[in-house]
C-alpha positions, -999 to +999 in steps of 0.1 A: -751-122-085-726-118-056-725-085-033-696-069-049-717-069-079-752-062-064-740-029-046-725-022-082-756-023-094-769-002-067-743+028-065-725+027-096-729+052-125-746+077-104-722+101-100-737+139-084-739+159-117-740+196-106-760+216-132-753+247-145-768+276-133-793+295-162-779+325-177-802+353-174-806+379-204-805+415-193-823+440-211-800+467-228-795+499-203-804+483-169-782+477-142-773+447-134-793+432-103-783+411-079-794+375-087-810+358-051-811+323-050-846+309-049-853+270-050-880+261-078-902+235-076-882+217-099-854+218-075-871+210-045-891+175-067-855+165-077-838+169-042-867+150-026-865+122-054-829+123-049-835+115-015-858+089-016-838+068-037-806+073-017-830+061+014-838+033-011-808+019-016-793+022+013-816-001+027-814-025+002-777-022+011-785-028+047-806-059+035-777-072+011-753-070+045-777-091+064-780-114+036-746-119+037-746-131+076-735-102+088-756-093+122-778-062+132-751-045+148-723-046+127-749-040+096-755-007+113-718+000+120-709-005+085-738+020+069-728+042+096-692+040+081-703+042+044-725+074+052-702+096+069-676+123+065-657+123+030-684+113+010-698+142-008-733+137-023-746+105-034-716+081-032-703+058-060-696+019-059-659+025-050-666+044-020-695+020-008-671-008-011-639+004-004-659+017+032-669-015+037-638-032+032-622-009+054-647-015+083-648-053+074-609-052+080-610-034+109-630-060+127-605-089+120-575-065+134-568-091+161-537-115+168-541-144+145-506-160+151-510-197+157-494-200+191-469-233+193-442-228+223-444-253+254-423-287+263-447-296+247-471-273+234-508-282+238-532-274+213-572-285+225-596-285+194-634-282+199-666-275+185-706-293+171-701-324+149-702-318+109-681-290+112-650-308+099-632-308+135-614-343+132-602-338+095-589-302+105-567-313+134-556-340+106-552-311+083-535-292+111-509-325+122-500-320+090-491-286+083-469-294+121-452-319+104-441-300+077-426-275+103-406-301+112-422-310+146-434-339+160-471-347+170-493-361+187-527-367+185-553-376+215-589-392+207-608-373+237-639-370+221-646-403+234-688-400+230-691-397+196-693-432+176-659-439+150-645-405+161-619-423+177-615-444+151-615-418+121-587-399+138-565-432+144-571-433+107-567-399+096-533-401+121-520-427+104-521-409+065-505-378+085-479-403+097-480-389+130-489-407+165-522-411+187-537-422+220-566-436+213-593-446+237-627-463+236-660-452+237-672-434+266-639-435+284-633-405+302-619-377+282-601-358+310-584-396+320-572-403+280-560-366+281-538-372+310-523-404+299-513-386+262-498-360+280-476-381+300-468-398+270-458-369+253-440-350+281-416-389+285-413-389+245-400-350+241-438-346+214-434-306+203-468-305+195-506-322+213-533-318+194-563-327+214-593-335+197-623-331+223-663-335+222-691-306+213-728-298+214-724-277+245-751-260+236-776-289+248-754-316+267-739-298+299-723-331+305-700-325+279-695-286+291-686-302+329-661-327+307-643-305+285-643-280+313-625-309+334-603-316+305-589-280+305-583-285+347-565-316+342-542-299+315-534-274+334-537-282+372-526-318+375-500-316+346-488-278+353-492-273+312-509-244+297-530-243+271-508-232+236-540-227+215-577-236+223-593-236+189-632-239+176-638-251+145-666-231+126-680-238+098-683-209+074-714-216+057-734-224+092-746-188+088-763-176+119-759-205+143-718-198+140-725-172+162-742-191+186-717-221+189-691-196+195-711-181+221-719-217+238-680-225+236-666-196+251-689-198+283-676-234+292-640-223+282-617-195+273-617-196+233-579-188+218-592-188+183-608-200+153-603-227+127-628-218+097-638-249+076-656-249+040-648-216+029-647-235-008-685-245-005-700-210-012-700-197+020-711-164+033-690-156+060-705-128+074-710-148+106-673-144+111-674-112+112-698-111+138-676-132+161-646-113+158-666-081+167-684-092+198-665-115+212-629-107+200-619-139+192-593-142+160-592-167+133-561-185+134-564-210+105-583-214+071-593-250+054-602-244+021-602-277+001-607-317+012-567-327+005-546-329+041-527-299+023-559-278+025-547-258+053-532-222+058-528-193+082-555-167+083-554-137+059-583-110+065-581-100+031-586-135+017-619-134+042-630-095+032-630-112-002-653-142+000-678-122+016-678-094-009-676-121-036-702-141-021-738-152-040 
């Protein structure tokens, strides 16, 4: 069952019914007295029940939210959001949801334009292996090259076994060039030589495909730190884009890589992978809260085509729509 449905199941039909008050029968030839409103136990059982099972399932909203990959903080922002001002009573489905959409939205309000100017302009892609980093910048070349630009691609992730290899590859579908190196070469040095390539050949867009596991290989942190100098120090080129690839059914741990990745380097923005595979999501959300950073491109599908620009409501979606 996904969420939309489950906090259907929770809110919906349950519409406050205010009953009617009794009509009292006066005996013939009294006055009229005034009524005073008392509470009878009757009242007082079904406010308290009605209580309790408003307490009830807004925690098992709270626990659906979580489910969904969504952390502690934002869980708590979002009930916040459903319970206050404007919802009278017990609320229905379409307020619960249409509150959390809203709030969902909110959170991805951030610049997701895919930034290409620069003679040429440089885009460095990172992030852990099996996230689908080499076939996105493939995915990416692509989706260049039907802009009409020309590309380049650089195999700087230079310790990871055939990753140099599966881009050549990948390049060569996209029809596009690359600077390959060999295994263990030094990133920053192949970086520097593609650039110069590209700068003497008029490229409009380098896509630099770099190594990750920061998390627990600081080598790699000092390298794609030194990368980034040699970019912009020795070659006087900024950075257009530097994108992280996240996998969108990595759950928890997305959050963490993003984390790792933006201490070594400033993070541009996001490329989110397998959204197709039943993904959650909610992790996304969590990364565009606390640390601001947008998504900037979606891959949806395994074809080189599989590629397009971000659109929050397409996100907002697959998480209310997830299992």
């Amino acid at each position: 069952m996904s969420f939309l449905s489950r906090v259907k199941q929770l809110f919906g039909g349950d519409k406050p019914v205010e009953e009617e008050a009794p009509i009292e029968l006066l005996d013939i030839g009294t006055e009229p007295q005034e009524s005073v409103p008392s509470a009878t136990p009757q009242t007082v059982r079904q406010q308290a029940g009605s209580a309790r099972r408003e307490a009830a399932d807004f925690e098992a909203l709270e626990e659906l939210l979580i489910d969904a990959g969504i952390d502690v903080d934002t869980t708590m922002a979002i009930l916040q959001e459903v319970r206050k001002g404007g919802l009278l009573g017990r609320p229905t489905a379409e307020q619960v949801i249409e509150r959390i959409r809203g709030k969902l939205s909110s959170v991805f309000d951030l610049d997701s334009t895919l930034h290409t100017t620069g003679s040429p302009a440089v885009i460095l892609v990172t992030g852990v292996n099996g996230v689908g980093k080499t076939s996105s910048i493939a995915k990416l070349a692509t989706m260049l090259k039907q802009e009409n630009r020309s590309v380049l691609l650089i195999a700087a992730d230079t310790f990871r076994a055939g990753a140099v290899d599966q881009l050549a590859i990948l390049a060569d579908r996209v029809g596009v060039s690359v600077m390959r190196s060999v295994e263990g070469q030094d990133p920053s040095s192949v970086v520097f030589n593609g650039l110069q390539k590209a700068v003497a050949s008029g490229v409009d867009v380098v896509v630099i495909d770099t190594a990750g596991r920061l998390e627990n290989k600081k080598n790699l942190t000092f390298e794609l730190q030194k990368v980034v100098r040699v970019i912009e120090t020795k070659l006087g080129l900024p950075l257009s884009e530097t994108l992280l690839v996240i996998d969108a059914t990595t759950g928890e741990n997305a959050l963490m890589q993003a984390r790792a990745f933006s201490r070594a380097i400033p993070i541009s923005g996001i490329i989110l992978t397998k959204i197709d595979s039943g993904a959650k999501g909610g992790s996304i959300v969590s990364i565009a809260r606390e640390l601001r950073i947008p998504i900037k491109l979606v891959c949806n599908g395994e074809t080189l085509m599989s590629i397009k620009p971000f659109d929050k409501d397409d996100i907002v979606n697959m998480i209310l729509l997830s299992e």
